[in-house]
C-alpha positions as CSV (number, residue, x, y, z in Angstrom):
1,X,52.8,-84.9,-38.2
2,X,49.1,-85.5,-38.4
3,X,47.1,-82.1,-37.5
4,X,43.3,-81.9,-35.9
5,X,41.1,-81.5,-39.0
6,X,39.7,-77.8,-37.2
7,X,41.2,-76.0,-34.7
8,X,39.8,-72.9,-33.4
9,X,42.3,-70.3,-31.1
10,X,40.6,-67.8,-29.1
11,X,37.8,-66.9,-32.1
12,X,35.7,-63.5,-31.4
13,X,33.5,-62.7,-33.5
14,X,31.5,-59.3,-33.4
15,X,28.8,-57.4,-35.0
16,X,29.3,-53.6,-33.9
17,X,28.6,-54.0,-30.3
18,X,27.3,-57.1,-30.2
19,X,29.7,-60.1,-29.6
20,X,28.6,-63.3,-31.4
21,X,31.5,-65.7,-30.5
22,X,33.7,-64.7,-27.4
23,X,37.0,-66.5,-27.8
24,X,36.4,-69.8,-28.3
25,X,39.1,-72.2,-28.8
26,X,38.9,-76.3,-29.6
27,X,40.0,-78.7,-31.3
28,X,38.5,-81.1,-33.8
29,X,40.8,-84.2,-34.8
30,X,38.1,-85.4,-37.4
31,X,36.1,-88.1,-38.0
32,X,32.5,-86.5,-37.5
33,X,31.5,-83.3,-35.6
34,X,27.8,-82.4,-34.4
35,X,27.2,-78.4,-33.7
36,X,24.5,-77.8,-31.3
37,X,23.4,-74.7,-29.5
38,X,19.7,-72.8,-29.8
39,X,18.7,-69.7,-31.9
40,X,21.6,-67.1,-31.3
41,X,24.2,-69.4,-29.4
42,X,26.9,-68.6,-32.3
43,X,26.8,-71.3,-34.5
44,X,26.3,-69.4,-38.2
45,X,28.9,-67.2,-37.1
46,X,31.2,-70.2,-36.6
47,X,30.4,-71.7,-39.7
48,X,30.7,-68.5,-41.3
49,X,34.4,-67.7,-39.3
50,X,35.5,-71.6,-40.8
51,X,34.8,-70.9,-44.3
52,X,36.3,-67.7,-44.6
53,X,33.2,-66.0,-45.6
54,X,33.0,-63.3,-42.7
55,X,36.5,-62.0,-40.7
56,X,36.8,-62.8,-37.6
57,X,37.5,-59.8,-35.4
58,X,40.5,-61.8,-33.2
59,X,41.7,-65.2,-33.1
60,X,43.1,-67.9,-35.6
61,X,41.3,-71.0,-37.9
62,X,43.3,-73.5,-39.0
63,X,41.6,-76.4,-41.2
64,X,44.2,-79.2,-41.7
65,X,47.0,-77.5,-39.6
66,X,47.3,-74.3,-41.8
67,X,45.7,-71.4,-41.3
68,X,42.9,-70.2,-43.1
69,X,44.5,-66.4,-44.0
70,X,47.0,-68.5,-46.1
71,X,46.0,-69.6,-49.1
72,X,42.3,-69.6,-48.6
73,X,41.5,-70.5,-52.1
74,X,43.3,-74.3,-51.7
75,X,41.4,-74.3,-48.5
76,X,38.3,-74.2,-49.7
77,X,39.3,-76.4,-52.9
78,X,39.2,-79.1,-49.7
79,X,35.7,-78.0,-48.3
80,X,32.6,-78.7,-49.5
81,X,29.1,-76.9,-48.1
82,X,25.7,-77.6,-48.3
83,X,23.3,-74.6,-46.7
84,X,20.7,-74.7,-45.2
85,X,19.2,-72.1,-48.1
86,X,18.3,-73.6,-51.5
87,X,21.2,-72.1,-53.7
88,X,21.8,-73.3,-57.3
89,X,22.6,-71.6,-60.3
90,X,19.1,-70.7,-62.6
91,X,18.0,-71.4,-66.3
92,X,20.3,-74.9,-66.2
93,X,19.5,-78.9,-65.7
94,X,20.4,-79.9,-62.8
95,X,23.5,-81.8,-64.5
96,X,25.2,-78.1,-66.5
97,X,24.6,-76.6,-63.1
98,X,26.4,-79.2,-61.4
99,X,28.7,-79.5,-64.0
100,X,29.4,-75.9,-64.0
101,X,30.6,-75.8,-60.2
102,X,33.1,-78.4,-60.9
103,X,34.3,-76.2,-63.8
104,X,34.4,-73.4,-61.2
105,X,36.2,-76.0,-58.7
106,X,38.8,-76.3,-61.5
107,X,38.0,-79.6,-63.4
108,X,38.1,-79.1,-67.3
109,X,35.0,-79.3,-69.1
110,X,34.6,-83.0,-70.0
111,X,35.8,-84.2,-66.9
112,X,33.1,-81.6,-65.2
113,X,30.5,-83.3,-66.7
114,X,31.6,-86.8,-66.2
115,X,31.9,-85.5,-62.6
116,X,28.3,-84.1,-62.5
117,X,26.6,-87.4,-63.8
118,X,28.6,-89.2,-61.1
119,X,27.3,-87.9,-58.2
120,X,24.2,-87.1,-59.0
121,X,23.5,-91.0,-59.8
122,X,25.2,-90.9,-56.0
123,X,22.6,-89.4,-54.9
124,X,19.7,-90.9,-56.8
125,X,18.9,-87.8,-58.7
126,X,20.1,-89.8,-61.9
127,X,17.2,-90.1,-64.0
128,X,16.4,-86.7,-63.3
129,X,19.4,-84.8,-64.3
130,X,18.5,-83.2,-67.3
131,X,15.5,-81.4,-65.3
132,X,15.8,-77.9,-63.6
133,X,16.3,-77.7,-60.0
134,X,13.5,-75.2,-59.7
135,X,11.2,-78.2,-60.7
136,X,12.3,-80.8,-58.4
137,X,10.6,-81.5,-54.9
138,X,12.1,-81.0,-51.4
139,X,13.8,-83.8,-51.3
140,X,15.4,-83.8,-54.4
141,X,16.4,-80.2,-53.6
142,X,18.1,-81.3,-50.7
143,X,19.9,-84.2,-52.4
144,X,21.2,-81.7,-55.5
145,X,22.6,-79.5,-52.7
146,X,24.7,-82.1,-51.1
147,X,25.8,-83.3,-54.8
148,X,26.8,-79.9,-55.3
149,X,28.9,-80.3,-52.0
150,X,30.5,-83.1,-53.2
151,X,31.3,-82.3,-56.2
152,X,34.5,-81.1,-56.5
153,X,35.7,-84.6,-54.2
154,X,36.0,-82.4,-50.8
155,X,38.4,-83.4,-47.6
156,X,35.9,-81.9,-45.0
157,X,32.1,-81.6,-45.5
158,X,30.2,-78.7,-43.9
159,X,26.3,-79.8,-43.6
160,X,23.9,-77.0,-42.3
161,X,20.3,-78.5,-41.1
162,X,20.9,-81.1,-44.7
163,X,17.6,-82.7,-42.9
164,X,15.3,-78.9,-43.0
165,X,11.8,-80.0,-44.4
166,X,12.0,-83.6,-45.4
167,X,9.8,-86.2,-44.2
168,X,10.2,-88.9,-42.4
169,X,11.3,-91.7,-45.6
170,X,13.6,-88.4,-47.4
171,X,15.1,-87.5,-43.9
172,X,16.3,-91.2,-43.4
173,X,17.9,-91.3,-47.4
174,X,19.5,-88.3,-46.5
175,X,21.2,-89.3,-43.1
176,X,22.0,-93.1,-45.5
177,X,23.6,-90.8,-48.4
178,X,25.3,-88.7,-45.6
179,X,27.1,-92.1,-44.1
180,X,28.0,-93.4,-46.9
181,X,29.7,-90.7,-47.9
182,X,31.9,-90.3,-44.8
183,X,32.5,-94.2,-44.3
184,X,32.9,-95.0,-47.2
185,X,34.7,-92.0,-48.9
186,X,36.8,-91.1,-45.8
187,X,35.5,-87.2,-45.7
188,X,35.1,-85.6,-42.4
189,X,32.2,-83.9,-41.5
190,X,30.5,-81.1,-39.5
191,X,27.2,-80.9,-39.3
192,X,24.8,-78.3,-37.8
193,X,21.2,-79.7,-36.8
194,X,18.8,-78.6,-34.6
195,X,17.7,-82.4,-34.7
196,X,19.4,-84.4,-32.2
197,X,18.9,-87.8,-33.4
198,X,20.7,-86.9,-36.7
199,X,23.7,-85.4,-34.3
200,X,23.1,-88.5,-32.3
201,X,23.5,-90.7,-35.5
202,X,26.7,-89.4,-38.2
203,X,28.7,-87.6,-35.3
204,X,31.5,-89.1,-32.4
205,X,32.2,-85.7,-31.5
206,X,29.7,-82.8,-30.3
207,X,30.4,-78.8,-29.2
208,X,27.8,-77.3,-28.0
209,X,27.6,-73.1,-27.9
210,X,25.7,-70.7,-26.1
211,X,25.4,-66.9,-26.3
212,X,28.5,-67.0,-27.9
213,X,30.7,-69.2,-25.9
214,X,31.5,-73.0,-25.6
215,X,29.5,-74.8,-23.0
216,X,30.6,-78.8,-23.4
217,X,33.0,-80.0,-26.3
218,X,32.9,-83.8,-25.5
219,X,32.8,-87.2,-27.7
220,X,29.5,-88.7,-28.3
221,X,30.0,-91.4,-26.0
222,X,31.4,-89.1,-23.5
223,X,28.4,-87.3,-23.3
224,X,25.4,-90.4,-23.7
225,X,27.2,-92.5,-21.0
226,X,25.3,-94.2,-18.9
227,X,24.8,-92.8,-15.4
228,X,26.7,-94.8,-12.7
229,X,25.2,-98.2,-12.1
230,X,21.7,-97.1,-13.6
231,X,19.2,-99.2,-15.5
232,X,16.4,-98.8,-17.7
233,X,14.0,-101.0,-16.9
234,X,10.7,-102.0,-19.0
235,X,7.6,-103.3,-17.7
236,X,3.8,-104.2,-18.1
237,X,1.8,-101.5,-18.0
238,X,-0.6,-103.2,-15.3
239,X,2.4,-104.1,-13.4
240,X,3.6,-99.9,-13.1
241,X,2.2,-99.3,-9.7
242,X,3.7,-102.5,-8.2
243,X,6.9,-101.9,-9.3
244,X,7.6,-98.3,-8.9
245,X,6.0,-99.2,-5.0
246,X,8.7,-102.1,-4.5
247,X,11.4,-99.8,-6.3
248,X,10.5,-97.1,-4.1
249,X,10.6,-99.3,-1.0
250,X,14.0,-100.8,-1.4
251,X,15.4,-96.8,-1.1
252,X,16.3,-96.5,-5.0
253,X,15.7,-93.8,-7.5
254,X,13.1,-94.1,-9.5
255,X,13.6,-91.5,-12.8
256,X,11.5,-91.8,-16.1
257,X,11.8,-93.2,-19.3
258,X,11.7,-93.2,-22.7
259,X,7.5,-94.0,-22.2
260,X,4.6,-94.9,-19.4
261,X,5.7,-98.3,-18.8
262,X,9.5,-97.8,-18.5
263,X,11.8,-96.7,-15.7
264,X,15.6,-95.7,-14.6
265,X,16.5,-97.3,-12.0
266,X,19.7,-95.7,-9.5
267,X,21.3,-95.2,-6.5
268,X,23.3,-91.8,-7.2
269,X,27.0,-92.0,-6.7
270,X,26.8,-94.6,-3.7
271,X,27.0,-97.8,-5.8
272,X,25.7,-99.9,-9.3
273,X,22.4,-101.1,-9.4
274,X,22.9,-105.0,-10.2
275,X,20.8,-106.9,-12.8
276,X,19.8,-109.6,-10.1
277,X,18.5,-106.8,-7.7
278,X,16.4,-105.4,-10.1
279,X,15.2,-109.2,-11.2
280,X,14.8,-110.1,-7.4
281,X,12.2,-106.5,-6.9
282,X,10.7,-107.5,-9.6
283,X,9.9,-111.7,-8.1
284,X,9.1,-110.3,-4.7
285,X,6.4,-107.6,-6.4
286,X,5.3,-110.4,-8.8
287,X,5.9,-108.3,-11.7
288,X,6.8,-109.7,-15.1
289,X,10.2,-107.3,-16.5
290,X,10.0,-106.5,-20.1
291,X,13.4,-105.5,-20.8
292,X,16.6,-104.5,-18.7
293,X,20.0,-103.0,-19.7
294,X,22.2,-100.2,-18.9
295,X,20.5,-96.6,-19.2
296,X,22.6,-94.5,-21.0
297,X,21.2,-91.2,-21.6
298,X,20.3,-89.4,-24.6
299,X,21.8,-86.7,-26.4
300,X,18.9,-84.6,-25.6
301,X,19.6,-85.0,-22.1
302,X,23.1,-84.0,-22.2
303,X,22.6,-80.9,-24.3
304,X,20.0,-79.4,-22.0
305,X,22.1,-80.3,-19.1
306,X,25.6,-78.6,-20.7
307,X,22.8,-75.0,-21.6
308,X,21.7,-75.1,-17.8
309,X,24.9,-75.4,-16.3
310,X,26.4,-73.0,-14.4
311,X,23.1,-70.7,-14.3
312,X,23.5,-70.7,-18.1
């Protein structure tokens, strides 16, 4: 029998006599899992619930079909975690320290080491190995924390904002190192971001908490499909005014895009917007069309719409 990677089973969590997870209960059947939610919604608590670090005050986790109050040591032998905090171990090159862990994971000393070189060539930190963390930059930081994740060859991967502080050229070799690892390498992943596009990117699952409680637990595609009929629509930007008067003639609804010169194009729940009707507004207006296709909407849109629902 093949069980969900995570299952959670009515999980409260409380703090005294604040509640910070009120019986929540999903199912993740692997692959890759985005964690959304604002400041407060639960998710650290969740996190912390998962790896056993806090108790929670009712309800079950079970990683890989077994509970986690059973054997929670072999559990975690199958977890790896990267937080958010820099965390590594003082006075040692990046290489002992990493080494180290795997000795704490349960390899034996040579193998550790062997181990430690590995990954961190993995994760381009090679040539600076023998250097202490405290000296490396941002970036590098980052990518020793997720070589320390991986070290001990984990089933599951936790990832908590693996992004936090990197620019623009680090944050896209981080989200490269982070694919590779789960395509290539098989290992599941949950990953908490406030940054969408990174959600948007490794994950084909998404939950998404507020104050506490579960407000959408749908797959990626689920969630960024494309509103019935619509379509984004991309034109000149001294054609606008023409078009959005002939769209707005011809009794269709005329949302905005991604920028000043692009458009969605719908007609609610009464019936698809055809390519040719869009091409034949655009002859009779004289406007040239840039572009055309299906408007699926973003991530963004679909988490702000799952916090606002019902009065949320």
């Amino acid at each position: 029998m093949t069980y969900p990677v995570l299952e959670l089973d009515d999980l409260v969590v409380r703090y005294g006599n604040f509640t910070a997870l009120k019986g929540i209960s999903a199912q993740f059947p692997g692959g890759g899992l985005g964690l959304l939610g604002p400041n407060g919604a639960g998710k650290s608590s969740m996190l912390r619930s998962i790896l056993g670090l806090i108790e929670p005050t009712s309800g079950q986790v079970r990683l890989f079909g077994q509970s986690t109050k059973k054997d929670p040591a072999g559990l975690r032998r199958r977890i790896g975690y990267m937080p958010e905090r820099d965390t590594w171990v003082g006075g040692m090159s990046a290489v002992r320290g990493l080494a180290h862990l795997a000795e704490i994971c349960g390899f034996f000393p040579d193998d550790a080491m062997l181990r430690a070189h590995d990954v961190l060539y993995f994760v381009g930190l090679g040539e600076e190995r023998y250097r202490e963390v405290h000296t490396f930059s941002t970036g590098m930081r980052q990518r020793f924390k997720l070589a320390a994740s991986l070290v001990h060859d984990p089933d599951l991967l936790f990832l908590d904002e693996p992004t936090n502080g990197l620019d623009p050229r680090g944050r896209t070799r981080m989200l490269d190192l982070i694919e590779r690892v789960c395509n290539e390498h098989g290992i599941h992943l949950i990953l908490a971001s406030h940054l969408l596009p990174d959600v948007e990117r490794l994950c084909d699952q998404v939950w998404v908490l507020d104050r506490g409680e579960m407000k959408k637990s749908e797959r990626m595609e689920t969630l960024t499909a494309a509103a019935r009929g619509a379509k984004r629509v991309r034109v000149e930007r001294h054609q606008v005014g023409a078009f959005t008067d002939a769209v707005t003639a011809a009794g269709l609804h005329l949302g905005t895009g991604r920028s000043d010169t692009e458009f969605v194009l719908s007609r609610g729940e009464e019936a698809d917007v055809e390519n040719g009707e869009v091409f034949d507004l655009a002859a009779q207006a004289g406007v040239r069309l840039l572009a055309v296709q299906a408007a699926a909407r973003s991530l963004e849109d679909a988490f702000l719409e799952a916090l606002t629902a019902e009065g949320s």
